[in-house]
N, C-alpha and C positions, 0 to 999 in steps of 0.2 A: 767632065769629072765632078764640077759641084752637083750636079745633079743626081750624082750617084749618092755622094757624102751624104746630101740631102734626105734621100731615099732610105739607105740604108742604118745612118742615125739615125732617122723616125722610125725604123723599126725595132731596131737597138733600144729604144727610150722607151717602147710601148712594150716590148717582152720584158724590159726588167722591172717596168714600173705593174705590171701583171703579176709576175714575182712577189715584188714587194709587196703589195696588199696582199697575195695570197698569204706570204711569211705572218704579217699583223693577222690574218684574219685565223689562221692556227689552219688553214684547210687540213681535211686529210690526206690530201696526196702529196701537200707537203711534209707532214708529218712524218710522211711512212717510206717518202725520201730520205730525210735528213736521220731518220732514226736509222736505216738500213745500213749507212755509214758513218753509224755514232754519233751523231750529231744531234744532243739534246733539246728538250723542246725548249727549254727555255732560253737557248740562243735564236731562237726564230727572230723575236721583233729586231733584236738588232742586225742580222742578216737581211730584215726588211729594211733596216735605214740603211744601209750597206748598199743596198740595191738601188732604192729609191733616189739615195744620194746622187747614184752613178749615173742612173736615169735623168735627172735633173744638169748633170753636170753635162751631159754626153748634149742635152738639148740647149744650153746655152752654149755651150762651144760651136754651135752654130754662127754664135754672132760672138764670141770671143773661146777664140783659135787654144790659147794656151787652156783654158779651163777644162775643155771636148778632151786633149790629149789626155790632161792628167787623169779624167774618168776613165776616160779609154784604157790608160796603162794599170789603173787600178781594175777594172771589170777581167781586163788579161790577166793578170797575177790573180783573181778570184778562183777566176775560170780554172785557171791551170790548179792549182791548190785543190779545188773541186773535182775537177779527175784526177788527181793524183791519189784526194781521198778515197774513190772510189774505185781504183785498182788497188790501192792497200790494201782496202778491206773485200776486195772481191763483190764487188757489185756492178755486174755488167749489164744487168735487167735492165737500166736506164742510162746507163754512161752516157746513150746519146746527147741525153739533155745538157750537161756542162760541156759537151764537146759543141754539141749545135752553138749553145751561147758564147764558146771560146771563141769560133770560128766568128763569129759576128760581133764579135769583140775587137778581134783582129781587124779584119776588115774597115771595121770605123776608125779603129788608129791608124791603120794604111790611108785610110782616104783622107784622114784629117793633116797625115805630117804630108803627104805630096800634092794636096789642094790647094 
């Protein structure tokens, strides 16, 4: 079972911390994301610290258990908020993308409260 946590954290930490510089960097596929479901560009950077944070927190809850959770329950309540926006507003073109990252959200806080 650690070795899942392991596994699946480190992939966790390295799609959102990809994220996160995309969000700082203004990419435009972030852009043409977050604008599709109204989301301005000038909230980008701090959706990058948002991320990045999470990223960071998800990688030290490796070696301390309660920090990983609380990333974890926060990147879940992103995620969900993030398709929710995007059934609001009817944007299914990509739904995938916050549903993939919910699902691997999930996942790391399963493995981190039963580890």
């Amino acid at each position: 079972m650690f070795v899942a946590l392991v596994i699946v954290t480190l992939i966790a930490v390295a799609a959102n911390a990809v994220e996160s510089v995309a969000n700082f960097a203004g990419a435009a596929w972030v852009k043409a994301n977050s604008r599709a479901v109204g989301v301005p560009d000038p909230w980008l950077p701090f959706l990058g610290v948002v991320k990045g944070a999470a990223a960071l927190g998800l990688a030290a809850g490796l070696f301390w258990r309660p920090l990983g959770i609380a990333a974890a329950v926060g990147l879940v309540v992103f995620f969900v908020l993030a398709t929710a926006l995007h059934v609001r507003e009817r944007v299914f073109h990509n739904l995938h993308g916050p549903l993939l990252f919910l699902a691997l959200s999930v996942a790391v806080l399963w493995l981190m409260l039963s580890a």
